[in-house]
Backbone atoms as SQL, in Angstrom:
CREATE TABLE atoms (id INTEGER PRIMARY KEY, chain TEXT, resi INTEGER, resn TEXT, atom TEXT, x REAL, y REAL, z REAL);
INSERT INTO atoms VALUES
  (1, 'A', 1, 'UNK', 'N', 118.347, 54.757, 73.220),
  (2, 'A', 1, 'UNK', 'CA', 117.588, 55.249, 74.362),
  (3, 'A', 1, 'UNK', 'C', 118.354, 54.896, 75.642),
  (4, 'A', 2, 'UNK', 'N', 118.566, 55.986, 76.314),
  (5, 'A', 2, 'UNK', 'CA', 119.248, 55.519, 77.895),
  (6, 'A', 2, 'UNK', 'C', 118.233, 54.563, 78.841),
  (7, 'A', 3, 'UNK', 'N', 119.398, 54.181, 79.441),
  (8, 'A', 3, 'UNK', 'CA', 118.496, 53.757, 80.932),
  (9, 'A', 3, 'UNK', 'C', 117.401, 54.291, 81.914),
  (10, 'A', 4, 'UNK', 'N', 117.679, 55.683, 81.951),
  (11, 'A', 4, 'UNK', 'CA', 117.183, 56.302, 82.557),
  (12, 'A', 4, 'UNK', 'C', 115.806, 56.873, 81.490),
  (13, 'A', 5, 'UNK', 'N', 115.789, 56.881, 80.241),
  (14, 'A', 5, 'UNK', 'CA', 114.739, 56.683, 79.857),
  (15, 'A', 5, 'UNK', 'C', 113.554, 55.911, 79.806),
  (16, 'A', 6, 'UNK', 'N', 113.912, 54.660, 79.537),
  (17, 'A', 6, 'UNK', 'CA', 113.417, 53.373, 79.504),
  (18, 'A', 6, 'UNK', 'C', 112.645, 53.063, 81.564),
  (19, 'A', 7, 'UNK', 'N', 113.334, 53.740, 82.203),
  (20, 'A', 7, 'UNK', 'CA', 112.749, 53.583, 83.791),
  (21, 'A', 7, 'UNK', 'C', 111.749, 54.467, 83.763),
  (22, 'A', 8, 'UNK', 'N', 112.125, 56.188, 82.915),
  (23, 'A', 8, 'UNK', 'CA', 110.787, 56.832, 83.299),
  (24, 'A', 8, 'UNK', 'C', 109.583, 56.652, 82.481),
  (25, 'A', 9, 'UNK', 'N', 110.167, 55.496, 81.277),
  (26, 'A', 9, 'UNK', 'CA', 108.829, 55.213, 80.736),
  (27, 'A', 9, 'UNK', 'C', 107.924, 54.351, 81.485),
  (28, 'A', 10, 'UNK', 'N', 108.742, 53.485, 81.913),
  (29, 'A', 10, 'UNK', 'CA', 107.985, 52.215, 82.835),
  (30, 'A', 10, 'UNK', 'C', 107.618, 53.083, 84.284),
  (31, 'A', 11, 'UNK', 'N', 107.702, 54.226, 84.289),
  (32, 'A', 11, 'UNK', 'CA', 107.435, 54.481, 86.216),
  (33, 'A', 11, 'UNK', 'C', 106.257, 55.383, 85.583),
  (34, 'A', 12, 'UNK', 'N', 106.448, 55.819, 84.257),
  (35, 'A', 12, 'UNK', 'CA', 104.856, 56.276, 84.071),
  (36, 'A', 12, 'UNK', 'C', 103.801, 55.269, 83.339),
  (37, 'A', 13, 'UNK', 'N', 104.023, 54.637, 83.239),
  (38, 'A', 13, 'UNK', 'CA', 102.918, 53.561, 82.942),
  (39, 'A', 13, 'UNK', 'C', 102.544, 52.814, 84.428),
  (40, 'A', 14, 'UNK', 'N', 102.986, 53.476, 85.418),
  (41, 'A', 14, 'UNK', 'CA', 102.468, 52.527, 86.838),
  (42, 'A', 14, 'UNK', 'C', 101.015, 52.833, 87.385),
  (43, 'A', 15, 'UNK', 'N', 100.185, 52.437, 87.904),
  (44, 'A', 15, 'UNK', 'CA', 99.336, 53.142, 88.578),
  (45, 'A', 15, 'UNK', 'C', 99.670, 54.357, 89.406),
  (46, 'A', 16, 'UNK', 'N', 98.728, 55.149, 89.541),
  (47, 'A', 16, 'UNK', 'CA', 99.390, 56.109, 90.170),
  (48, 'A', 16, 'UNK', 'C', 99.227, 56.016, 91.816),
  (49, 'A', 17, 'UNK', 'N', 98.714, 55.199, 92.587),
  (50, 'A', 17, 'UNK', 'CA', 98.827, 54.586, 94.110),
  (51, 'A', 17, 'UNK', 'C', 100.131, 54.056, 94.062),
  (52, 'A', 18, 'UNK', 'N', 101.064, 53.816, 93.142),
  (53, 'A', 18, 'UNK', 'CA', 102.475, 53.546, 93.175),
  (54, 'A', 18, 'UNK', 'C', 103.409, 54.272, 93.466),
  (55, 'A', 19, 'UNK', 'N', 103.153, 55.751, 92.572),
  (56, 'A', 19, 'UNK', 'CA', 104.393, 56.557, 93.207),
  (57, 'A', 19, 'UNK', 'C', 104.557, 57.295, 94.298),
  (58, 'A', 20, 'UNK', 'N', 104.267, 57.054, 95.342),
  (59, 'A', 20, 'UNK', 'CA', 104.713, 57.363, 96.378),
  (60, 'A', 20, 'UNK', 'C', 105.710, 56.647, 96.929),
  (61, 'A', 21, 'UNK', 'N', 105.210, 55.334, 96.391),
  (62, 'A', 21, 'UNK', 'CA', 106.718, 54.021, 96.721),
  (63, 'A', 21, 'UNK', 'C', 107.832, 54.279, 95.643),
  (64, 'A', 22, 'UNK', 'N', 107.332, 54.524, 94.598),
  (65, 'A', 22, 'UNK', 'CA', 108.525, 55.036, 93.395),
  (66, 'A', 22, 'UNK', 'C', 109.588, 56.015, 93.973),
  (67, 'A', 23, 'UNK', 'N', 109.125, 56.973, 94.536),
  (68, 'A', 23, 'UNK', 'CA', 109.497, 58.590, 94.955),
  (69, 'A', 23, 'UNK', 'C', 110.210, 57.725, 96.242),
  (70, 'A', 24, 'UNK', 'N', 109.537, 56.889, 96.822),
  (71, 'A', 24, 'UNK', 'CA', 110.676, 56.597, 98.372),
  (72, 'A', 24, 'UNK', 'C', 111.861, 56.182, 97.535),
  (73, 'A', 25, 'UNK', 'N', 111.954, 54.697, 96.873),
  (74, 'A', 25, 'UNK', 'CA', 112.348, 53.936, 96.391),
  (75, 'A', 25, 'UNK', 'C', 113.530, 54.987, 95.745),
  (76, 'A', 26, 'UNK', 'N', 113.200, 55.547, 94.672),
  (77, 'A', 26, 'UNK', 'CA', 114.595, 56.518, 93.880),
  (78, 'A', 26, 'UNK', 'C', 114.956, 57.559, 95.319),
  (79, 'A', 27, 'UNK', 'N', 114.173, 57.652, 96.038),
  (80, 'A', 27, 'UNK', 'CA', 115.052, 58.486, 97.320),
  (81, 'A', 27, 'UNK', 'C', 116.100, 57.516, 98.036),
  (82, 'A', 28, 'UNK', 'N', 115.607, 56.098, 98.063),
  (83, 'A', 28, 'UNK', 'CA', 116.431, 55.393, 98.953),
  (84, 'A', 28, 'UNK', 'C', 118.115, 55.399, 97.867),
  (85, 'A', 29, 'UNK', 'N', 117.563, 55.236, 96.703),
  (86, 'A', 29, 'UNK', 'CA', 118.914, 54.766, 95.416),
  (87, 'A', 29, 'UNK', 'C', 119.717, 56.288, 95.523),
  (88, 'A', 30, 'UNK', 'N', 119.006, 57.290, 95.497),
  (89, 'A', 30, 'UNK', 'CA', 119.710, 58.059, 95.578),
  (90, 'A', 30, 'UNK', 'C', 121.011, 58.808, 97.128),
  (91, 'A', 31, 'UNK', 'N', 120.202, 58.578, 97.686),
  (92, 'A', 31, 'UNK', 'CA', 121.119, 58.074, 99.485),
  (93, 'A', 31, 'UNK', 'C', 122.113, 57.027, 98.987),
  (94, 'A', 32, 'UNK', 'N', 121.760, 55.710, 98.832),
  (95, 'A', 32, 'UNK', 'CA', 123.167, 54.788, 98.301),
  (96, 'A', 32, 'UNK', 'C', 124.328, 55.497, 97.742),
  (97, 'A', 33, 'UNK', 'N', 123.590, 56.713, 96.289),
  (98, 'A', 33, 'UNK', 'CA', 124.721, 56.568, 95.729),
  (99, 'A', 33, 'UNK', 'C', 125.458, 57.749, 96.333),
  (100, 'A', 34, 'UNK', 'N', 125.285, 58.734, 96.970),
  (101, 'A', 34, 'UNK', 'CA', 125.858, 59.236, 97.829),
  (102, 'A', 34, 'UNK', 'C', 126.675, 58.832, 99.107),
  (103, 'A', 35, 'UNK', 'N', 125.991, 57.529, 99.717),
  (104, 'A', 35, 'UNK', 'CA', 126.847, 57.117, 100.532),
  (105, 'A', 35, 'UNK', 'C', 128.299, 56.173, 99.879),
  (106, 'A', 36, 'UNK', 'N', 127.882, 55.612, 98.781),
  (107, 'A', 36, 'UNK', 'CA', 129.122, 55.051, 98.074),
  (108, 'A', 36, 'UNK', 'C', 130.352, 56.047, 97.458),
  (109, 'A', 37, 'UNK', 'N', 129.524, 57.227, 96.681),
  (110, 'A', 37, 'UNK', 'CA', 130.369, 58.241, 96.575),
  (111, 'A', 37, 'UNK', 'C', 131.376, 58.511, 97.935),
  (112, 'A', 38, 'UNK', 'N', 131.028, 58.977, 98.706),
  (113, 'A', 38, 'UNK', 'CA', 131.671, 59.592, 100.178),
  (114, 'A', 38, 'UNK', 'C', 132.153, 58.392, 100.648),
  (115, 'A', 39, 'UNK', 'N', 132.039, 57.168, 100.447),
  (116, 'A', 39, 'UNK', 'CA', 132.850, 56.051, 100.629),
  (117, 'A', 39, 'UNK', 'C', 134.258, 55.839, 100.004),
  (118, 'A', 40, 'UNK', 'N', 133.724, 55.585, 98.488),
  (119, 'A', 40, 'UNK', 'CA', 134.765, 56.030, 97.663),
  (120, 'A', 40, 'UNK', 'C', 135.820, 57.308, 97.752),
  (121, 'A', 41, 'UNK', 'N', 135.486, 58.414, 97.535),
  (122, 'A', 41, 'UNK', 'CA', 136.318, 59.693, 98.091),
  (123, 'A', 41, 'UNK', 'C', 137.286, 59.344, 99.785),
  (124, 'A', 42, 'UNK', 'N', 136.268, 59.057, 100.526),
  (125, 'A', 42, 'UNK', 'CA', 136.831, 59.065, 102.045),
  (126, 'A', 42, 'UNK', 'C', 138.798, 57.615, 101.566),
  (127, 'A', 43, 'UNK', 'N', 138.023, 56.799, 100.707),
  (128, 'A', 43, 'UNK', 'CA', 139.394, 55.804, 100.707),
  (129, 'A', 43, 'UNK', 'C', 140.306, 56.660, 100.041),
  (130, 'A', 44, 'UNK', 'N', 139.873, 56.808, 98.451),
  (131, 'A', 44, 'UNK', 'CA', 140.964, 57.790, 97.585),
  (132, 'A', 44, 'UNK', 'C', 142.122, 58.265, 98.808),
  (133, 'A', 45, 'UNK', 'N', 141.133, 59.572, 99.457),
  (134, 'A', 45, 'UNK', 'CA', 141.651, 60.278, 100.112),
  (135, 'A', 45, 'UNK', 'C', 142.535, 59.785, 101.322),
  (136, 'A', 46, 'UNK', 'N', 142.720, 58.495, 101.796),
  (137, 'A', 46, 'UNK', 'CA', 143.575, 57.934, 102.521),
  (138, 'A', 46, 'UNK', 'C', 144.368, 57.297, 101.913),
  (139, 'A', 47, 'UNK', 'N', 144.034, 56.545, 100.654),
  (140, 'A', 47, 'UNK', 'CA', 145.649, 55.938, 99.922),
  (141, 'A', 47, 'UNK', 'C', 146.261, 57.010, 99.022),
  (142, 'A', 48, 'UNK', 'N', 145.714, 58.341, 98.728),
  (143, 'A', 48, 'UNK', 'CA', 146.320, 59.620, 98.823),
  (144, 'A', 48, 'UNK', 'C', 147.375, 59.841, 100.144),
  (145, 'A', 49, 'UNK', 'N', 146.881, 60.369, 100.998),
  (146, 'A', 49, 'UNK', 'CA', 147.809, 60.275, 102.648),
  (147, 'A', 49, 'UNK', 'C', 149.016, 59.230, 102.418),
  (148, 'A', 50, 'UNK', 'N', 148.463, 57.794, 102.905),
  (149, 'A', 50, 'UNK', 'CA', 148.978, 56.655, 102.683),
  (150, 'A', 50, 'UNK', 'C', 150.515, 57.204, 101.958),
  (151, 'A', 51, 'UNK', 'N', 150.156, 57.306, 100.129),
  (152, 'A', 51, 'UNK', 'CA', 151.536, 57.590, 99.368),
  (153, 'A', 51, 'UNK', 'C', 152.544, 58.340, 99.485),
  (154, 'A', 52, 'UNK', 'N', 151.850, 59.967, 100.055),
  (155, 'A', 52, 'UNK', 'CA', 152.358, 60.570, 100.229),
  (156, 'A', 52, 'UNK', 'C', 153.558, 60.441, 101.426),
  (157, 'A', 53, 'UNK', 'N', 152.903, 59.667, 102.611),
  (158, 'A', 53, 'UNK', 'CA', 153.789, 59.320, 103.396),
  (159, 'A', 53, 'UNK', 'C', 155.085, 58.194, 102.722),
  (160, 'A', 54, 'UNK', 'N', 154.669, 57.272, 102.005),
  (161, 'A', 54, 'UNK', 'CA', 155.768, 56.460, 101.749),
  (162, 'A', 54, 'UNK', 'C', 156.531, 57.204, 101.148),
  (163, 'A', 55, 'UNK', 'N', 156.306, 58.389, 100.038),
  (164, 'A', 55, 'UNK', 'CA', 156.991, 59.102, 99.343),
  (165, 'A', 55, 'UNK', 'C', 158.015, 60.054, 100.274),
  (166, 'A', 56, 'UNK', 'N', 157.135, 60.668, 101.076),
  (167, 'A', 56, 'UNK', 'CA', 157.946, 61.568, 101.937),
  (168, 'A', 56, 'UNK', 'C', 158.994, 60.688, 102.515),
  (169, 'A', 57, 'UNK', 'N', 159.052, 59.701, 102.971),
  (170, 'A', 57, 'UNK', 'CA', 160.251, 58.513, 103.925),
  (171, 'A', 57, 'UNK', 'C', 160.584, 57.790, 102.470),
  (172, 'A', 58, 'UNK', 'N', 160.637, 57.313, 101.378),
  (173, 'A', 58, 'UNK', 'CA', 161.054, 56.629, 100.327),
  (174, 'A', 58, 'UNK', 'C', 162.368, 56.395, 100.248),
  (175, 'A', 59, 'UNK', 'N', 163.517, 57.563, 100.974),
  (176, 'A', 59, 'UNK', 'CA', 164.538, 57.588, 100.390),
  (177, 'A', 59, 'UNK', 'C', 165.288, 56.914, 101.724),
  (178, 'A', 60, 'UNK', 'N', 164.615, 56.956, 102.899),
  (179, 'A', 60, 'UNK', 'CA', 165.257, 56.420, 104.203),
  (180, 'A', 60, 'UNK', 'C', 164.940, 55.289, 104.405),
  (181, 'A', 61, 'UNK', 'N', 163.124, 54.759, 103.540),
  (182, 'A', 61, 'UNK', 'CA', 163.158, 53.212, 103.508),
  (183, 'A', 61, 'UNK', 'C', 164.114, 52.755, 102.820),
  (184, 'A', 62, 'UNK', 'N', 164.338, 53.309, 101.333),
  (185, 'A', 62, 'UNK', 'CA', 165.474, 52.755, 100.630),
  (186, 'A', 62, 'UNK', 'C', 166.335, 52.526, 101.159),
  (187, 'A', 63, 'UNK', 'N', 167.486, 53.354, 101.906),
  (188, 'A', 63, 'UNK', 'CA', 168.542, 53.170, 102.403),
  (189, 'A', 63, 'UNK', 'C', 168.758, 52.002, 103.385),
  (190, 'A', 64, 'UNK', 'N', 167.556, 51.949, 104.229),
  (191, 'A', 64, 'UNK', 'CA', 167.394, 50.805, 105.193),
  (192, 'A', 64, 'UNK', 'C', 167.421, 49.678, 104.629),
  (193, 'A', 65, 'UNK', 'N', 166.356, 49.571, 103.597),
  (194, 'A', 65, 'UNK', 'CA', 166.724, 48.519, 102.875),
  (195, 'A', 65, 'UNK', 'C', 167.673, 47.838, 102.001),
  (196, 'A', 66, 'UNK', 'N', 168.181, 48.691, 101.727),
  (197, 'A', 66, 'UNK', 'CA', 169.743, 48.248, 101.253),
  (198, 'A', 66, 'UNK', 'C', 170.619, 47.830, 102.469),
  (199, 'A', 67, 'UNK', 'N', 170.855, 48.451, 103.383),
  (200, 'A', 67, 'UNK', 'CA', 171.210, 48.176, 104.595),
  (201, 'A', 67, 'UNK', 'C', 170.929, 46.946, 105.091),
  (202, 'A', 68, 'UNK', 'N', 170.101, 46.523, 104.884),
  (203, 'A', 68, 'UNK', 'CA', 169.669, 45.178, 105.367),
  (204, 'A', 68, 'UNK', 'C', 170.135, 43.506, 104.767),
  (205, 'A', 69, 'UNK', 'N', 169.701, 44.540, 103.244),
  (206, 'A', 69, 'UNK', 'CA', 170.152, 43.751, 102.108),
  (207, 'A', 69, 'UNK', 'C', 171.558, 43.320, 102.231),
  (208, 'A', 70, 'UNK', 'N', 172.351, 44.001, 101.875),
  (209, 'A', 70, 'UNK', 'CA', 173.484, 44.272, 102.437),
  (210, 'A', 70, 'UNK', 'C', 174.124, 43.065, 103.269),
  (211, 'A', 71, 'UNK', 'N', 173.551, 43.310, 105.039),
  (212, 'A', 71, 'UNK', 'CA', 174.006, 42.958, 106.028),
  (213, 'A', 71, 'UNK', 'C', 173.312, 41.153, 105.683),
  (214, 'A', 72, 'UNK', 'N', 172.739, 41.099, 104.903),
  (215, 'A', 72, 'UNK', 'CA', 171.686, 39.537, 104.724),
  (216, 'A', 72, 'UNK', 'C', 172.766, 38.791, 103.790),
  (217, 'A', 73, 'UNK', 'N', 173.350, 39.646, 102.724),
  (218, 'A', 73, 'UNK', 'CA', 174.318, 38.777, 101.800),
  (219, 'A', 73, 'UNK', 'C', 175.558, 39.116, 102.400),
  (220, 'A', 74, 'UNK', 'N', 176.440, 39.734, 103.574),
  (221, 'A', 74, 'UNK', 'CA', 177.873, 39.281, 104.302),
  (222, 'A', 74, 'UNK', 'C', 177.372, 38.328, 105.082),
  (223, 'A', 75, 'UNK', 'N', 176.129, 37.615, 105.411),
  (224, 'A', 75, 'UNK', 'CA', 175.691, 36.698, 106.267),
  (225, 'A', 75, 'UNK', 'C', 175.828, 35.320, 105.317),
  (226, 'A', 76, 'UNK', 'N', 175.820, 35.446, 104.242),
  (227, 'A', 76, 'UNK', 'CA', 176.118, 34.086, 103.143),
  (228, 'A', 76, 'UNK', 'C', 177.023, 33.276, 103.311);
């Protein structure tokens, strides 16, 4: 039996002066999980950006960094 079974058994065994707080209550859970969704997505979607940029410059950080490297061990 799911979870979500086992809740609508217990939300119908409540009095019924309850569900109106039930009905807020799964409205409020359901707002959360939408705002976590669009939380989640909104980051993805910037360490998406994020990679793409290191990827696009990857080959000029490399070089720099060798360059550096480089100039750090004739300093030995």
């Amino acid at each position: 039996m799911t979870n979500q079974a086992v809740l609508q058994r217990e939300i119908e065994t409540l009095p019924i002066q309850y569900y109106g707080e039930v009905v807020d209550f799964i409205g409020y859970l359901r707002h959360k999980a939408q705002q976590t969704a669009i939380k989640t997505s909104s980051q993805e979607q910037i360490r998406e950006r994020e990679l793409e940029c290191i990827n696009c410059h990857a080959d000029e950080l490399n070089s720099e960094m060798a360059d550096i490297l480089l100039d750090q061990s004739l300093d030995i």
